[in-house]
N, C-alpha and C positions, 0 to 999 in steps of 0.2 A: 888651677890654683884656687884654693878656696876665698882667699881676698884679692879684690877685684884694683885692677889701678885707681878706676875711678872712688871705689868704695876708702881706700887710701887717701884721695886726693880731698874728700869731704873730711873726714877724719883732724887732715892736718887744716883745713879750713877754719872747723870748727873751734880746734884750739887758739890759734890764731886771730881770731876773731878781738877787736879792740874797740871798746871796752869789752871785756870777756863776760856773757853771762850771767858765772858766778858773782864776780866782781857785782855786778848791778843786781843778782839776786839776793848778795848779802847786804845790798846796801837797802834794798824792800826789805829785809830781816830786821836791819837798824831801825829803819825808819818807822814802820810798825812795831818795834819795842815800845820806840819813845812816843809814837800817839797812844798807843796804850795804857800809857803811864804817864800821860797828859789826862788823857779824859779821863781814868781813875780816878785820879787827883781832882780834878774839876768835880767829877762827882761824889766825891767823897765830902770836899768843903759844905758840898749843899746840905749833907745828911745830918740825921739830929740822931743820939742817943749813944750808947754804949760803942767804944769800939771795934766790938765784934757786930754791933748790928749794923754799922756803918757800911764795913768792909761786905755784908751779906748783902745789904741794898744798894751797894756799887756794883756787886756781881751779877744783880739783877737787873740793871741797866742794860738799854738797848744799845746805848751807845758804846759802853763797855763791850759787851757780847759782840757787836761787829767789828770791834777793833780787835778782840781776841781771833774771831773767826781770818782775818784779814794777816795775820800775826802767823796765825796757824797757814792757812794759803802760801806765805813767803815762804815758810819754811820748808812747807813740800816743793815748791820750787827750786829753791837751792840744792835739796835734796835730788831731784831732778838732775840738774844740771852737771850735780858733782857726779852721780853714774854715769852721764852721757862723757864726761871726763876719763873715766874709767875706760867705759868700753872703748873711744876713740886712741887711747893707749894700748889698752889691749890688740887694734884690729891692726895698729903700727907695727907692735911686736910680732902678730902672728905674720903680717906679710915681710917684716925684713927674716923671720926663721924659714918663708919658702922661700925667696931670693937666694937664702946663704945654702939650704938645700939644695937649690936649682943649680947655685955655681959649683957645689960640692960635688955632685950628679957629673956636671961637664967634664969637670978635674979628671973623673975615673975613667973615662971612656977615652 
């Protein structure tokens, strides 16, 4: 068989799993939304001049910039998480189509 029981048994694991993952990789997604858009904000109050130079010396902030990077991080995570979602259905499907194979196989003989 190409899927294994045990490779099955991690599979249904992983879905299972409570709180799932994604559940808490979307919730590092939220959560680094809204400091980003905290400390924006915090540094946006502080800048002086034209609206658009504001908004370029926010972007120039370090603290902005690692709350971006941190924003960006969440996201590849979820992203992660939702494939590992993926494949673990995928490895479901293919082992219950050799099971239904295997019983099919038996029927003939």
């Amino acid at each position: 068989m190409i899927v294994s029981d045990d490779t099955v048994s991690k599979a249904l694991a992983y879905l299972a799993e409570d709180p799932h993952p994604i559940a808490l990789a979307q919730k590092e997604v939220t959560d680094a939304e809204n400091e980003r858009d905290r400390v924006f904000a915090q540094a946006y109050a502080q800048m002086e001049g034209s609206i658009k130079e504001k908004e370029m010396a926010c972007e120039r902030e370090a603290d902005v910039i690692s709350e971006r990077v941190r924003l960006a991080n969440a996201v590849g995570e979820l992203a992660r998480h939702r494939a590992r979602v993926k494949a673990a259905e995928m490895i479901i499907e293919v082992w219950r189509s050799e099971n239904a194979n295997a019983r099919a196989a038996e029927r003939v003989r």
